[in-house]
N, C-alpha and C positions, 0 to 999 in steps of 0.2 A: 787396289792400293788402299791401306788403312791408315787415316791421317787421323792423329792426337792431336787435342786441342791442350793449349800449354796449360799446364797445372791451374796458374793464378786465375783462370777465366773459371777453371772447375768449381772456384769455393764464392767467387762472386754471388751476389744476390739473384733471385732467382729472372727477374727484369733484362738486367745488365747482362748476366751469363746469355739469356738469348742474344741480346743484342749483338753480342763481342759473338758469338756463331753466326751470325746471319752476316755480320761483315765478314770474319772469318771465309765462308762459302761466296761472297761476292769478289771477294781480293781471289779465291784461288781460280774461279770460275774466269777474271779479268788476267790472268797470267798466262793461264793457260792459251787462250784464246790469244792473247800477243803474240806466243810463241807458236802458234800453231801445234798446240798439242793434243790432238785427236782421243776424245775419250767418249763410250756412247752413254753411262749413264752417273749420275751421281746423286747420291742419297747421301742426306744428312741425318742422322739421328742422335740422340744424347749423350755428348761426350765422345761422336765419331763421326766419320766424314769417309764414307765408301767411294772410291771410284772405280766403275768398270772399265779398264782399257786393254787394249791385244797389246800397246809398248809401255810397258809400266818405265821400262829403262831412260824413257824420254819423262815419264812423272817424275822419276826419283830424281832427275837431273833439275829440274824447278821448283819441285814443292819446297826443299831447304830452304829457297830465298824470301819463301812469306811469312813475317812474323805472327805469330799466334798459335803454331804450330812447334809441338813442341818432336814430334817422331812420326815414319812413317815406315810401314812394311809393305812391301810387295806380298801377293797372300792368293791363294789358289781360295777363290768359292763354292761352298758344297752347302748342302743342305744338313738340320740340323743331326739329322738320324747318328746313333752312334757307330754304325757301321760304315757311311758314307767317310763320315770324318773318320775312322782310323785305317780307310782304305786311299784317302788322299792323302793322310802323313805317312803313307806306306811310299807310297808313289815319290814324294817328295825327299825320303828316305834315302831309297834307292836313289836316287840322281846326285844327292849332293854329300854324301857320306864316302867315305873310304873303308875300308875294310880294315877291322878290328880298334873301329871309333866305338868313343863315349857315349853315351847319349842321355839324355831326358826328356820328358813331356812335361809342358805347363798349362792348363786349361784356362781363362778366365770367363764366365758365362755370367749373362743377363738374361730373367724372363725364368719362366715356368717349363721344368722339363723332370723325365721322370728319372734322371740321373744324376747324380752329382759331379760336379769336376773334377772328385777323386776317381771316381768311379771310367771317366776320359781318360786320365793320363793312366790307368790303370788297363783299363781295354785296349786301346793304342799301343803301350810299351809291349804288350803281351803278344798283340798283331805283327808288331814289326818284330821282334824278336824270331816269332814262329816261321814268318816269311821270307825274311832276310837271314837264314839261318847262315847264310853261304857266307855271309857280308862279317860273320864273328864279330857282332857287334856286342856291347853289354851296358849295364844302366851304371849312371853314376849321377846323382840325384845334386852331389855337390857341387861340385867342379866338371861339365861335360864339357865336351868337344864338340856338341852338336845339340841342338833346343829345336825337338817339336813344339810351336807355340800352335795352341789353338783356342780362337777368343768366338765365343757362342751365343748367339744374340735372337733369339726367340727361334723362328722356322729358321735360321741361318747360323752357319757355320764359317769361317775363313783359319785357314790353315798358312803357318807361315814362318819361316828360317830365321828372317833377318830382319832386325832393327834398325832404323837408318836415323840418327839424331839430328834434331835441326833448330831453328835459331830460340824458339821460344819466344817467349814477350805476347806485347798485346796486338792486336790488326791493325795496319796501320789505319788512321782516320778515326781510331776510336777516344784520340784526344784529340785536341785543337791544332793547327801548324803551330812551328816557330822558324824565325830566321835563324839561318848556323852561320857563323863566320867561317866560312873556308877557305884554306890556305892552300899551297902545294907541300904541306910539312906532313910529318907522320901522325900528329897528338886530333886535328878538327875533324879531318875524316873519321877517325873512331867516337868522335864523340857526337859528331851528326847520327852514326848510326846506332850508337846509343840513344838516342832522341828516339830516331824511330823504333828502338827495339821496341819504346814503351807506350806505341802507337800513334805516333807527332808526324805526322806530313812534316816536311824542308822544304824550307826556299832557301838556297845556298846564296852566299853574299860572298864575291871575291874581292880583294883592296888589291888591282895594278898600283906597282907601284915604279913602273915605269917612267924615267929611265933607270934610278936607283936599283930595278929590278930589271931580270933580262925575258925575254917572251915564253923560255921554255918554261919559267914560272908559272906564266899564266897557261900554257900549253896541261901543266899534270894538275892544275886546280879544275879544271873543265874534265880531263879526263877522272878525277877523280868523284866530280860530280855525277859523273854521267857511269859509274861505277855503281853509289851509292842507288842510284835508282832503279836500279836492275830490281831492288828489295821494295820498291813499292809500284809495283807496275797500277797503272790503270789512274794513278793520281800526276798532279800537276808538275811539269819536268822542267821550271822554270827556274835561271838561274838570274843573278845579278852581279854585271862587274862593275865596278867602283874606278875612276878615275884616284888615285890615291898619291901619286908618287910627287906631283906637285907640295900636295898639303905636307910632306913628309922633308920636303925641299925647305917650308916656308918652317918648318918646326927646327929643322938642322941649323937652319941661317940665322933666326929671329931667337929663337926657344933657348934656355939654359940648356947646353950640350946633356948633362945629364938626365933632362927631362927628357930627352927627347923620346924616350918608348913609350912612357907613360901618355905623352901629349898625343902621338899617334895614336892607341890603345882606345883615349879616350873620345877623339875623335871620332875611330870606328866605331862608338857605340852611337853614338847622336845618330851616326850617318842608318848604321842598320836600327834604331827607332823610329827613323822616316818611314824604311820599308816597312816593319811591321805594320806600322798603321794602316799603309796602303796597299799592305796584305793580308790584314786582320788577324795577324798571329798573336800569339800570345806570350809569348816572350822571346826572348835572344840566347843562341846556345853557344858557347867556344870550347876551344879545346885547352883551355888552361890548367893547370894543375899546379899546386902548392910548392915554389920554389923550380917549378922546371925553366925557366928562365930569370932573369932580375927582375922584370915588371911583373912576376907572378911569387914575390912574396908577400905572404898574409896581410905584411903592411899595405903594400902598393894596390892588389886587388881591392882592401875596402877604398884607396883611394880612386881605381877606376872605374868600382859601382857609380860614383856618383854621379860620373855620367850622364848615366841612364836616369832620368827623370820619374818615366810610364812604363819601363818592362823591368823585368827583374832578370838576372843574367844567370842564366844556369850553366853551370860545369859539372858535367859526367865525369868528368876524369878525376877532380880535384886530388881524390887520394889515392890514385894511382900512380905508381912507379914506371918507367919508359919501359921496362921489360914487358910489364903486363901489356902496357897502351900496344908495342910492338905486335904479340903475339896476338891483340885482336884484327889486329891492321890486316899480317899475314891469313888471316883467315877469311875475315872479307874481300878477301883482293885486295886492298888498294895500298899495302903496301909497297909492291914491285913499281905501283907508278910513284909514290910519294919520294923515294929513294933513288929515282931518276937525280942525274948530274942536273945544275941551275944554278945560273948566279943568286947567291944571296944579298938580302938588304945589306947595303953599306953603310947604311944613315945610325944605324947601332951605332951609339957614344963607346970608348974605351972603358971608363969608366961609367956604364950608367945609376942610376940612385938607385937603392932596394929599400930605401927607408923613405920614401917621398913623406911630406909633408903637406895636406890638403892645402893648405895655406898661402903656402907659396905655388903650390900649380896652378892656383884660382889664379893667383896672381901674375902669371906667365902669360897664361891664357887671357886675360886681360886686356893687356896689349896686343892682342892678335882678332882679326877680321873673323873669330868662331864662327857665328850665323852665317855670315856670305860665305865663309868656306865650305860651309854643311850644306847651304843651299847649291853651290855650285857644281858639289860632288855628286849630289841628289838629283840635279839637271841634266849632267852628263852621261848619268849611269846605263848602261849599255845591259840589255834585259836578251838574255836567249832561250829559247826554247832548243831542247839537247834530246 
């Protein structure tokens, strides 16, 4: 199997690009090994990550899920000679063509040899042509139906059909954690895993909001979490539930009806600055976006920064649209469980604010037990490993 390392590690400095490879090759080496995936050997070299296995079909089914990688092929290995290699695109030819296909050669070579890659796809097309005569196949340089790739790398050759595309980004652990707020909705699972595309370890944070909320809630935020992690095997699979449904009781009854999302909102920021500290992340991640609900317009989010004292709250989604957020959902998985039936919060006003006023929220909040509420919810919090 031939694994690409994602673009953005290629142009890093020359420090850092190792680095982001030697995590790279430990994340895949740690996945592998979870899944029991039997491979006997693996070589790293510049800008590629070889592995030799007899079930490449069990590679192709995991390697997708580690970030830093950007493609991988399955690839028959030969030596570099030019005969070797247009007698295994021969071979490869024959098995996955149909008779009176397109075709092309593409070469990419590394290292000192005494041919040129024109001179590969030139030899090769002229081999398979002469040998394959039965097959009426013919070249078509533009638009084929079929790509000998063959990528050349000093004494070594790998030949190969297919491209398999996969998540890109950087390995995970090559930034710092952060806490995600996790819900059972469609928008925080994609934007957790936008965190980590960009190499952020998660520590998921769920708010019960129990009774207001019903269990099959808390039921798709766990399974969603436990989705999410599939993408960073070998790091910490710790989640955190939040007793919430109280504080969101004391916010309906006490609280100006219209505050009330805001008041919760920003509650859950104090509550997940706890954990950070005492997870040593570096910031707080939601799945918020500009206008997708009433406490996420422009107004209201600089009013629920404030919050946050010590982290700074990052939204991946901000200017994304529900179709997009949708269509990354669908493709991580975890939209089938986010779209699971569940009761939803009730405590939602008819009318909530979109225009709050810092001022007057301070001033709600006032009146209200904030510290022992944060400390309370900070004491009860119910920590699992998934």
């Amino acid at each position: 199997m031939i694994v690409r390392f994602s673009g953005e590690i290629g142009i890093k400095g020359e420090w850092t690009r190792r680095a982001h490879e030697r995590l790279l090759l430990k994340n895949i080496k740690n996945t592998l090994t979870h899944y029991r995936v039997d491979y006997t050997e693996i070589v790293a070299k510049r800008g590629r990550i070889y592995i030799e296995a007899d079930n490449v079909e069990r590679l192709a089914s995991r390697l997708p899920t580690i970030f830093g990688i950007s493609s991988i092929s399955p690839a028959k290995h030969t030596t570099s000679h030019i005969e070797e290699i247009a007698q295994t695109s021969i071979e490869m030819t024959s098995k996955e063509t149909k008779n009176g296909s397109s075709f092309a050669v593409r070469c990419h070579r590394v290292g000192t040899h005494s041919y040129s890659s024109m001179d590969i796809c030139r030899k090769t097309g002229e081999e398979i042509l002469t040998k394959l005569r039965g097959k009426h196949l013919h070249v078509d340089l533009t638009d084929p139906q079929f790509t000998v790739n063959v990528e050349v790398r000093d004494a070594d050759a790998y030949v190969f059909t297919q491209t398999i595309r996969c998540a890109g980004g950087f390995p995970v652990d090559s930034q710092r954690k952060v806490v995600c707020l996790l819900s059972g909705g469609i928008d925080s699972p994609v934007a957790c895993w936008l965190a980590m595309k960009r190499g952020c370890p998660i520590v998921p944070v769920y708010f019960d909001n129990t009774p207001i909320t019903d269990e099959a809630t808390t039921a798709k935020a766990i399974e969603t979490a436990k989705k999410l992690f599939e993408w960073s095997i070998g790091y910490s699979r710790r989640m955190y539930i939040i007793p919430h449904g109280q504080n969101l009781e004391i916010f309906a009854q006490k609280g100006p009806p219209k505050l009330t999302c805001i008041l919760c909102k920003r509650m859950m920021y104090r509550i997940a600055e706890r954990i950070a500290t005492a997870e040593g992340a570096e910031g707080i991640v939601t799945g918020e976006a500009i206008g997708e609900q009433a406490s996420q317009t422009i107004v209201n989010l600089r009013v629920l920064n404030e919050a946050s004292k010590d982290y700074p709250i990052h939204r991946p989604l901000l200017g994304f649209d529900k179709i997009e957020t949708e269509a990354i959902a669908k493709k991580i998985g975890t939209f089938e469980i986010s779209t699971k039936k569940a009761k939803g919060c009730t405590a939602a006003p008819k009318q909530p604010a979109t225009q709050a006023k810092l001022d007057v929220v301070k001033k709600a909040e006032d009146s209200l037990p904030i510290e022992t509420m944060v400390e309370t919810s900070v004491q009860a919090a119910k920590i699992m490993t998934l």
